[in-house]
N, C-alpha and C positions, 0 to 999 in steps of 0.2 A: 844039945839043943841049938838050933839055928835060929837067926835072929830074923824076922820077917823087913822085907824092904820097904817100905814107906816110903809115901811122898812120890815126886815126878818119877825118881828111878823105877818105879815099881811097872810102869810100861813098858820099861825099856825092853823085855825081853819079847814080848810080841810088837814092839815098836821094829825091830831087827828079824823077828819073822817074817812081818807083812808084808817089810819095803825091802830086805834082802841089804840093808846095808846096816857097817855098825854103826852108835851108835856115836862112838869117834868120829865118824864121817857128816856128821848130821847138823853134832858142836861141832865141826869145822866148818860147815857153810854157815852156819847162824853167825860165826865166828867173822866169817871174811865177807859176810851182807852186807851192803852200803847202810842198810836198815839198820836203827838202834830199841826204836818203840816196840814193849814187847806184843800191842797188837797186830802191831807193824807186821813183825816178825813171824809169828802165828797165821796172819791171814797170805801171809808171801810160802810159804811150807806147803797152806793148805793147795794154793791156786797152780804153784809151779811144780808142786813135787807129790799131789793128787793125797795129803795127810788129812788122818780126822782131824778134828777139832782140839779134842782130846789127847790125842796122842802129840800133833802140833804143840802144843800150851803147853804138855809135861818137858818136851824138850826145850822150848825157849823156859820156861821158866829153871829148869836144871842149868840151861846154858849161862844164863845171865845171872845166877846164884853164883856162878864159878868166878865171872868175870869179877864181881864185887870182891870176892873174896881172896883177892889176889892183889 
């Protein structure tokens, strides 16, 4: 049995069909943003890199989970 993905990850894989890049590449620009706020963040994805809302917010919020926890 396989375990179902939850949470932000759970986009990731039409997040990487849609825009054509992973999603390694995605947390690296959230990663190297001058931005820190995660609205910030979310509204900068949507307006420069043409993301939903949704798909936006799952990665900064995935992103910024990592960064804590490190």
């Amino acid at each position: 049995m396989t375990d179902t993905v939850k949470g932000p990850a759970s986009y990731f894989p039409s997040i990487e069909k849609k825009y054509g890049r992973p999603i390694s590449e995605w947390k690296e620009l959230i990663r190297t943003s001058p931005l820190s706020k995660h609205l910030e963040l979310v509204n900068w994805l949507k307006a420069e890199h043409g993301l939903g809302h949704g798909h936006a917010n799952a990665l900064v919020a995935h992103a910024l989970a990592e960064s804590r926890d490190q």
